[in-house]
N, C-alpha and C positions, 0 to 999 in steps of 0.2 A: 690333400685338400678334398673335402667332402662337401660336396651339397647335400644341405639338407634343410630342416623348416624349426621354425623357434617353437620353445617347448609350453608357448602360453597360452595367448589368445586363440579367437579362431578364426581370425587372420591367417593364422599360420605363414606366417613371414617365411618367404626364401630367404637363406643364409649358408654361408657358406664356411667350415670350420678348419683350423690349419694346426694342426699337432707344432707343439711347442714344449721340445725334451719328450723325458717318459712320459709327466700325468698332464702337463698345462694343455690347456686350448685359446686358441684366440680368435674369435667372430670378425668374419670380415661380409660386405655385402655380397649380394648375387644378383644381379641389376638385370641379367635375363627373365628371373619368376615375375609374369606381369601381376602380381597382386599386390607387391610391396614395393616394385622395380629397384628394390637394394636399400630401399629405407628400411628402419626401425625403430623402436622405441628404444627408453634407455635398460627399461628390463632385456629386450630381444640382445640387445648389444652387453650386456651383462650377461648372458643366461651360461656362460662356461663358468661363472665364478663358483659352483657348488662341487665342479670336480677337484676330486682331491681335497676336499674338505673331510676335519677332523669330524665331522658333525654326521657325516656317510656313516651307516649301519652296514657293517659288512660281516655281520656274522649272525646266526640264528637266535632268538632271546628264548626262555623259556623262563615264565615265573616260578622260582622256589617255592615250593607250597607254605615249610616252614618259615622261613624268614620273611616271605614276601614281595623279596626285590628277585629282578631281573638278573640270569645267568647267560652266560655264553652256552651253545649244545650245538651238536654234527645238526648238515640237513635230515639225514635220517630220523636223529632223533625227533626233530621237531615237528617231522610230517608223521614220523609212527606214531607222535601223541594227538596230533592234530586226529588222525583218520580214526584211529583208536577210539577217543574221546567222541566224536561223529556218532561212529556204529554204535557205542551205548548209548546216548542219547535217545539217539533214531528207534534201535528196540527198545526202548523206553516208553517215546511219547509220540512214536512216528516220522516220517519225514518231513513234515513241514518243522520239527524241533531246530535244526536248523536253516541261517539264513542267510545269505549272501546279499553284500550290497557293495556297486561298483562306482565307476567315477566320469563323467564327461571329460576327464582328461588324457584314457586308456585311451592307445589305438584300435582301430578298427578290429583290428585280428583276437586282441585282449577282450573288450566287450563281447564280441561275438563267441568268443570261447567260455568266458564266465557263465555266459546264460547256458552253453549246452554244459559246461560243468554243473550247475545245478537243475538242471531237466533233467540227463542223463546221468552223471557219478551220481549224486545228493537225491535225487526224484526229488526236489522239495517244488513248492508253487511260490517258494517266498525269497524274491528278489526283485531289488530296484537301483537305484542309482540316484547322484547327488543333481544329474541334467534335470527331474522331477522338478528342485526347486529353481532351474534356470531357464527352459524353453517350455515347459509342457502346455503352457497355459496358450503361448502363440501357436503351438504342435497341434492341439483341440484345435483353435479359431482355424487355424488352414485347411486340416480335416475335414471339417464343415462344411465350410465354404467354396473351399475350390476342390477335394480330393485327396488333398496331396500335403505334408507338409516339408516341406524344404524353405528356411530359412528365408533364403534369397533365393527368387526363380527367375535370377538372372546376374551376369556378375556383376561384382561390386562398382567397375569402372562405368556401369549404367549412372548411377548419379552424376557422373559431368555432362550425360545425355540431357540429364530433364530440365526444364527451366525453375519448377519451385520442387525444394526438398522439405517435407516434415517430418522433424524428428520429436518423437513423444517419449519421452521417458531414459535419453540414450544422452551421456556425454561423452561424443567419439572421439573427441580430442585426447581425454586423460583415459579411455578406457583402451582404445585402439588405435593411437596418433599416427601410422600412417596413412590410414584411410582418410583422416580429415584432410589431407590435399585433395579430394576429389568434391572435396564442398567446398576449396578455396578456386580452384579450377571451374565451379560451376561457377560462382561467384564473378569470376574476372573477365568469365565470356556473358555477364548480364542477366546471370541466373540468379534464383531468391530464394535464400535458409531459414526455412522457420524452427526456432527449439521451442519446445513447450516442457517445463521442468520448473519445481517447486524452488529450485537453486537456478542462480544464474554462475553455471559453469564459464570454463572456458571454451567450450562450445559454444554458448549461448553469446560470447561474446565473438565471434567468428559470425555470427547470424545478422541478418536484417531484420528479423521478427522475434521478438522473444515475449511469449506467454508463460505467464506464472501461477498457474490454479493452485488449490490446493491440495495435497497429497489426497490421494485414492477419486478424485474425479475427473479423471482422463475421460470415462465413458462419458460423463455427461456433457463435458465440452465436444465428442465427437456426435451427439445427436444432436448438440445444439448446433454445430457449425450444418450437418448435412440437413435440419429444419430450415435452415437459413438457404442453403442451395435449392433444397427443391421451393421455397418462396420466391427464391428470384427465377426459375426456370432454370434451372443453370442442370436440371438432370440431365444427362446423354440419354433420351429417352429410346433410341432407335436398338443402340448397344444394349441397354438395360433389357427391351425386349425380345432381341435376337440372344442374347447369350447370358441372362440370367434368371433368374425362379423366386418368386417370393419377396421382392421387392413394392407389391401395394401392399403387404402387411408392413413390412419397413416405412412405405412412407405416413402409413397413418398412426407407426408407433412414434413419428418424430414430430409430429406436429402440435404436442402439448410442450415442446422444448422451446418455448418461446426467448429470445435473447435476455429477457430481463431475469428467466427464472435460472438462465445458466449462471447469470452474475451472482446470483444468491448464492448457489450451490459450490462453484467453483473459484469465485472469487475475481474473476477473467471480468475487465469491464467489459459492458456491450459494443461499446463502440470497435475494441481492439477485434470481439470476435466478428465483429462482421466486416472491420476490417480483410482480416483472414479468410471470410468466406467468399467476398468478393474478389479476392486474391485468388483463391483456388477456383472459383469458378469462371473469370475469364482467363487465364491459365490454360487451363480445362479446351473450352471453345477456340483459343486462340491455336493452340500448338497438341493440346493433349497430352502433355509433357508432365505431369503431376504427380508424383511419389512421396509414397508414406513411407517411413520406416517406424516400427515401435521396438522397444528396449525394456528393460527389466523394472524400468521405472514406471512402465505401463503396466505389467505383465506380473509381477509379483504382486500380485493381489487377490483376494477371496473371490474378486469377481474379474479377474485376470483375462479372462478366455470373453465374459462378454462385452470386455474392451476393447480387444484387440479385432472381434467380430463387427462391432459398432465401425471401428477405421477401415475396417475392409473397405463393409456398406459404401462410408463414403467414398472409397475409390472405384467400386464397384458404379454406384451413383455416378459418377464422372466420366466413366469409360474407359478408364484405365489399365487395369490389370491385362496384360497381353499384348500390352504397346510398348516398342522398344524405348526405354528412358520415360519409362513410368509404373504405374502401380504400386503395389503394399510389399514389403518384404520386413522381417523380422532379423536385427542385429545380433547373433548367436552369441553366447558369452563364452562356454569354457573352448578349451583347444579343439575339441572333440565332440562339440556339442549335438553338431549334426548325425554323425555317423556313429554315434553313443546311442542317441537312441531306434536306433535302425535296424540294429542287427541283435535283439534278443535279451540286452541288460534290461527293460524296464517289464515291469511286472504283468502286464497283459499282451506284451509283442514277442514274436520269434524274427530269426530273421529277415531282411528284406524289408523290413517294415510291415509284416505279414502279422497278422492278430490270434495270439494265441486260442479264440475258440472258434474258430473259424477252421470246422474239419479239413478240409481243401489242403489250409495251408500247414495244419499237422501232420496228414499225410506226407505233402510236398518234402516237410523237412524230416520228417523222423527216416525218408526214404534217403536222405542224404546221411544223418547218421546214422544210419543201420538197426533202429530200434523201432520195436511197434509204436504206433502213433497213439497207441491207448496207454504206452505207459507214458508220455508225455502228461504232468500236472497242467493244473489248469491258471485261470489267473490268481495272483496273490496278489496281496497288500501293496499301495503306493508305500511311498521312500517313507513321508513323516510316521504315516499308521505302523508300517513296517516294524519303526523305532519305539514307536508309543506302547507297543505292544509287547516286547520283548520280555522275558521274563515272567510275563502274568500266564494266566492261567487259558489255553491256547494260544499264547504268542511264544514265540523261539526261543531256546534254552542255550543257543550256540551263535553265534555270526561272524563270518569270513566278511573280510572287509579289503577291496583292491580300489586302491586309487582315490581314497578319500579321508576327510580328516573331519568327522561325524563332529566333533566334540568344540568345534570351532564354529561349522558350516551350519549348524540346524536351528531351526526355530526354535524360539522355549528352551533353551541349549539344556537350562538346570536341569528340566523333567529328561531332558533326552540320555544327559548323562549318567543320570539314578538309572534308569532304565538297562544302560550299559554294564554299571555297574550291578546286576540284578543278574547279571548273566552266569551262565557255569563255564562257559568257553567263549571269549575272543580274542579270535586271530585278528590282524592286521598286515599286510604285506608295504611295506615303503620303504621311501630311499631315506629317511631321514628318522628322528624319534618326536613324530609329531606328538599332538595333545593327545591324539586316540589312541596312538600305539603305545605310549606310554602309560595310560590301561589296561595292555591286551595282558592275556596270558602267555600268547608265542606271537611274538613278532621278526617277522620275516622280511630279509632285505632284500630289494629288487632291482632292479637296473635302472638308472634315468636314462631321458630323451638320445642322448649322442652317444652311448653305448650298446642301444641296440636297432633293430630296422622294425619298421611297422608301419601302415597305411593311417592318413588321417582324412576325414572330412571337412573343407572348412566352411564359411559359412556361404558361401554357393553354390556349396552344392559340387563342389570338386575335390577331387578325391588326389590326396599328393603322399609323397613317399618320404618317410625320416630315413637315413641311412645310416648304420650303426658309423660313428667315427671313429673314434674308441674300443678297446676290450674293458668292460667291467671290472672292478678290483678285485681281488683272490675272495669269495666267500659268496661274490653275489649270483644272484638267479634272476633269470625273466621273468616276470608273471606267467608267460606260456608255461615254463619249467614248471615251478609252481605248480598250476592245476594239473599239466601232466603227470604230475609227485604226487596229487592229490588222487585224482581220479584213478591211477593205475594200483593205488594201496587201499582203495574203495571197489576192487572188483570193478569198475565199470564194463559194460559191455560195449561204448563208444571208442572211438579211438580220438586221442591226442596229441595232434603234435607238438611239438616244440618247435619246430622251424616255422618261423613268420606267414615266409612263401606261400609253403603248403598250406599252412591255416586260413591265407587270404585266398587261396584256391577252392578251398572246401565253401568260403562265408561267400563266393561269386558263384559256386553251383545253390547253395541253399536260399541265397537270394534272387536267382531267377523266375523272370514273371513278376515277384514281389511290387508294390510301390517304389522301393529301395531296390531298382535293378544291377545289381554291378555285374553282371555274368560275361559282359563284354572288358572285363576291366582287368589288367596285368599288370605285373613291375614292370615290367618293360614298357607297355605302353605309356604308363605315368613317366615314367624317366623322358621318354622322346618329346612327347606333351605339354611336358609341367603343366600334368595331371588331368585327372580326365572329369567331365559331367557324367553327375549321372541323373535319369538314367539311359543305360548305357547295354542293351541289350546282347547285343552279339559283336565277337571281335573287328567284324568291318563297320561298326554304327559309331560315328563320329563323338560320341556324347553328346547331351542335350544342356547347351548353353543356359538357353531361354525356355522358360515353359508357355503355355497357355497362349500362344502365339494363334490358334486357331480353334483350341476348345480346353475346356478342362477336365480335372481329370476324376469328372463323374460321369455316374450310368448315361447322361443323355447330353454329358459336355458342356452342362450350363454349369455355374458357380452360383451355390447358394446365395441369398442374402437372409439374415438370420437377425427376425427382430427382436431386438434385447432393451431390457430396464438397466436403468438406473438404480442400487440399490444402496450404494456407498459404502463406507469400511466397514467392517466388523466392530469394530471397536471407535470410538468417537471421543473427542475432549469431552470434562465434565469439573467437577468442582473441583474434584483430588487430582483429577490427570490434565491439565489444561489443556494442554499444546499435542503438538500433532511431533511424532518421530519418525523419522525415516533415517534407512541407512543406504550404502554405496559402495563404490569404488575410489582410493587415490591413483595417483600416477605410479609410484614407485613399486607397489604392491599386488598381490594376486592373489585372487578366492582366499582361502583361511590364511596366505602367507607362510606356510609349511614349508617351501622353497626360497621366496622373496625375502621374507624375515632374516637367513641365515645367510644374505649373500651381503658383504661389506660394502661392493659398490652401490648398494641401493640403501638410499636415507629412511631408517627403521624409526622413524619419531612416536611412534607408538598409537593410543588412540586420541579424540579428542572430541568434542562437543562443540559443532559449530553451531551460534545464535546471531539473533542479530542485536543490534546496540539497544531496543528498545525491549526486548524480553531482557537481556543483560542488565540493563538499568533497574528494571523491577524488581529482578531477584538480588542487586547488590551485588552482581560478578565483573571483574576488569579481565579483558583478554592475559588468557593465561594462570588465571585463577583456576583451583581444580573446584570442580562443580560434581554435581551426581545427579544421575538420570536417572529415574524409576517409573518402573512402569507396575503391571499387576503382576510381571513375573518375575524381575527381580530390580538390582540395581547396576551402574557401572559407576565408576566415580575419575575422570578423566578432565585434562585442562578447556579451559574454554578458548574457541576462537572467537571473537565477535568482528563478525561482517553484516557491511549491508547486503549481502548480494542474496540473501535467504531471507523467504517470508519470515514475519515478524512472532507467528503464530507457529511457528515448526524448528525444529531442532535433526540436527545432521549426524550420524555417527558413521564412519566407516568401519565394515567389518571382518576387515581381514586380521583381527586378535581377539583371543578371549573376553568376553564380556557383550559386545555386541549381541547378538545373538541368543543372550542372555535375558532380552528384555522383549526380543520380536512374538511376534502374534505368532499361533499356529494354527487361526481359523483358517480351514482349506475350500479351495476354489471346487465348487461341486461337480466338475466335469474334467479338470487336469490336474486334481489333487496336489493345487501348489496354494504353498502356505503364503502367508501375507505377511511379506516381507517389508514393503516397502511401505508400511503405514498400520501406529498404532496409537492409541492417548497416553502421554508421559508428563510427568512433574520433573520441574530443574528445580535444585536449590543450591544452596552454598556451604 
């Protein structure tokens, strides 16, 4: 029996695994990890069903030049082509020729080793990761604002603290169902759930308040509601002065936010929002107890970051942030979300959460891997540009690719896939033959979650430990292997390990001091723990539960407030594109479904178009009819659901299959370079 954590969300559910024969596994709980106290979802309780599957890559691909298809070939070979291929390149057209792009679902020790695999073996600047299009945009707003961005700066079991919960953009129930006991628990001791969501999820239906704007005006309902507080007096004036900066520019950016003009814009009646606002502001005065949380449904937008900055505001405004069972925190999405981008996968970070042009911290870390800090590249390209680039004329001629499934996951999918295909070299590393690796040139099989060990971050900000349960099948490798294959047939002058341990050794010296402290942080310690806060400076420092408890974590410990417009989607209804699209999350499913898709106990029903009875009527669709969506970038053609529980004006896809993806916007948020996911103008017909 192994303890260990589910290979999805960023829950990261304790679980516990029981060998069953040679290859079988069977999930059973682990009711000691207080984060899931032995609950799961029915993915976490499925997640053994891929071992031993016919569908495992366990051996190296290499494309036949002549014929085209995909061969079996030794590791050797497939790394002497990969490094080979590289070095011409690179004397070709330089080291940014090639590019490496990683995954929110790598462990700690993987992320962290990718970036110095391509600082150090590759010298290139051109690397990012798929967390870009999941947390970046909430990553900016907390940056801002308070210093620091960690997810949640405090743990999860705070929400049965507060007395009112807002959730903007997040349906916890089908995306992370264990965590929604903690809003039925608030609930039962007198506490109030507010959802604000274009959809009346199954969340929404768990809630006492449910608002339904229109997609892409989450900001402007968050000015209008804190317009509405500072009119009734409801600021925490004393807090706001004592511990934060820049707040009379906020309050006189809010005061053209009058309630009638929020109904225009968002669709939100007035009465409901000042319902709400009167809600949170004696709340507020009565107990102080008020927490925000925002989700991808906020935050997947062109103007992402000054949504999420707008929700602070008003927590800020209230007195929140730093009170136990209250304040703003951000619901991370992938397994990894947090600690992915902390340690050196995203294009402008090194370690620690240390910013790559920030000499200080190039020093710090090139003294940890042994190399001058001048030859350390400088920042590259976010994930989308990354992508959009490849192939042209200064964009990458090569890309290495761990832990992602680009050809599923990205905006504009079509242009991202031409782009791919434009390339002279793509690797892929995964456990399965997803959409992308079934592109590549060599694709490389890898270990999943229960056959090897590695560090995660979940989403508050604690750091817990996968235990290999398992041996791997005859042929596969770790991604550590992997780069150390890579890097050691590239000359590097870094060293790389393959052992987990050591690697999380080396990513706790390199991240000392960092925002992303882990330098106090061990296997052992996590094993004793169930897992540690960070940050977490030195071996006797308890970890850091709670943050902001007494200041934050700027030059003079105030927490911005950052006054921001309303600017709305990129993209808007019009004659051709009526209605407003957005996409999501099901229950059964995960990011591209690279994994979920291929496991029998999870119901694959494919994609679908959810409307409501009154756009259905229009266009002549009966539930179940197949329909097609199109937008400017392509089309999908998929059944329809017709429900009432979605605005009349908007249409639903989930995007965990081809096609989705196909049609999303990829105007990018000018501060966290995250594409606009969650809203664009699309036609339905029949």
């Amino acid at each position: 029996m192994t303890a260990t954590h589910c290979p999805y969300c960023s829950l990261q559910c304790g679980m516990t695994l029981v060998r069953e024969g040679r290859a079988a596994l069977a999930v059973q709980a682990w009711p000691e990890f207080p984060v899931n106290e032995g609950a799961l979802c029915r993915k976490g309780w499925s997640a053994a069903g891929l071992r031993g599957s016919r569908e495992r890559l366990t051996s190296p691909l290499v494309r036949d030049r002549e014929t085209g298809e995909l061969r079996t070939a030794s590791w050797d070979e497939a790394l002497d082509l990969v490094s080979s291929k590289v070095r011409s390149l690179q004397a070709s057209y330089g080291a940014d020729a090639v590019a490496v792009f990683g995954g929110g679902g790598l462990t700690n020790e993987k992320a962290y080793q990718l970036g110095k695999l391509a600082r150090v073996a590759l010298g290139t600047s051109q690397i990012d990761y798929n967390g870009r299009w999941c947390m970046s945009s909430a990553a900016s707003a907390g940056n801002q604002a308070f210093g620091i961005d960690r997810g949640l700066p405090f743990p999860l079991a705070d929400l049965e603290r507060a007395d009112v919960v807002v959730l903007v953009g997040s349906n916890l129930a089908e995306t992370m169902p264990p965590a929604a006991r903690h809003l039925d628990r608030l609930r039962a001791r007198g506490g109030h759930v507010v959802v604000i969501d274009p959809r009346r999820t199954t969340t929404a239906d768990r809630a006492d308040t449910f608002l339904q704007p229109v997609p892409g005006t989450d900001l402007a309902l968050a000015l209008g509601l804190l317009h509405l507080v500072v009119a009734a007096g409801d600021v925490d004036e004393d807090y706001v002065a004592a511990r934060t900066t820049g707040f009379d520019d906020v309050r006189r950016s809010v005061a053209v936010w009058w309630p009638e003009r929020v109904e225009r814009v968002t669709g939100v009646p007035v009465a409901e929002l000042q319902a709400l606002a009167a809600l949170l502001g004696s709340s507020a005065r009565a107990s102080g107890k008020v927490l925000v949380l925002t989700a991808r449904g906020a935050e997947q937008h062109s103007q992402g970051t000054d949504t999420v900055l707008a929700w602070i505001n008003l927590t800020l405004a209230l007195g929140m942030p730093g009170r136990e069972g209250a304040g703003y925190g951000c619901l991370t999405g992938q397994g990894n979300g947090q600690g992915g981008r902390e340690h050196g996968q995203k294009a402008d970070q090194l370690p620690g959460y240390r910013m790559i042009d920030d000499p200080a911290a190039r020093e710090h870390v090139a003294r940890v891997w042994g190399v001058p800090a001048t030859s350390l590249p400088g920042k590259g390209r976010s994930a989308y540009e990354l992508l959009d680039s490849l192939g042209t004329d200064g964009g990458a001629k090569a890309l290495l690719v761990f832990g992602s499934n680009i050809v599923v996951s990205a905006p504009n999918a079509t242009q991202v896939t031409s782009r791919l295909e434009s390339l002279d070299l793509l690797v892929v590393a995964d456990i399965v033959m997803s959409e992308t690796a079934a592109m590549a040139d060599v694709v490389l099989p890898v270990t999943q979650w229960a056959e090897e060990t590695g560090t995660m971050t979940n989403l508050e900000g604690r750091v817990i430990l996968r235990q290999q349960a398992v041996t791997p099948p005859d042929g596969v490798r770790s991604d550590l292997e992997v780069m150390a294959g890579l890097a050691s047939r590239l000359g590097s002058a870094g060293v790389f390990s393959e052992v987990p341990e050591e690697v999380f050794a080396e990513l706790a010296l390199a991240s000392a001091g960092g925002r992303a402290d882990y330098a106090g942080i061990t296997y052992d310690r996590i094993r004793a723990e169930h897992g540690v806060f960070w940050p977490c400076p030195t071996a006797d420092h308890p970890g850091t539960p709670r943050l902001f408890a007494s200041s934050f974590a700027t030059a003079d410990g105030r927490a911005r407030c950052v006054a921001v417009e309303h600017r709305g989607a990129a993209e808007v209804p019009c004659e051709d594109f009526p209605v407003h699209l957005t996409t999501g999350r099901v229950l059964a499913q995960y990011q591209s479904g690279a994994q979920t898709r291929r496991i029998k106990d999870l119901p694959d029903t494919g994609p679908f178009v959810e409307m409501h009875p009154m756009l259905a009527d229009r266009i002549g669709a009966h539930d179940g009819d197949l329909v097609v969506v199109a937008t400017r970038r392509g089309e999908l053609k998929a059944p329809a659901r017709v429900v009432s529980t979605i605005r009349p004006d908007t249409v639903f896809v989930p995007f965990h299959w081809v096609g989705a993806n196909r049609l999303t916007n990829d105007a990018l948020d000018p501060s966290s370079r995250m594409p606009e996911f969650k809203v664009c103008a699309a036609a339905v017909r029949t």
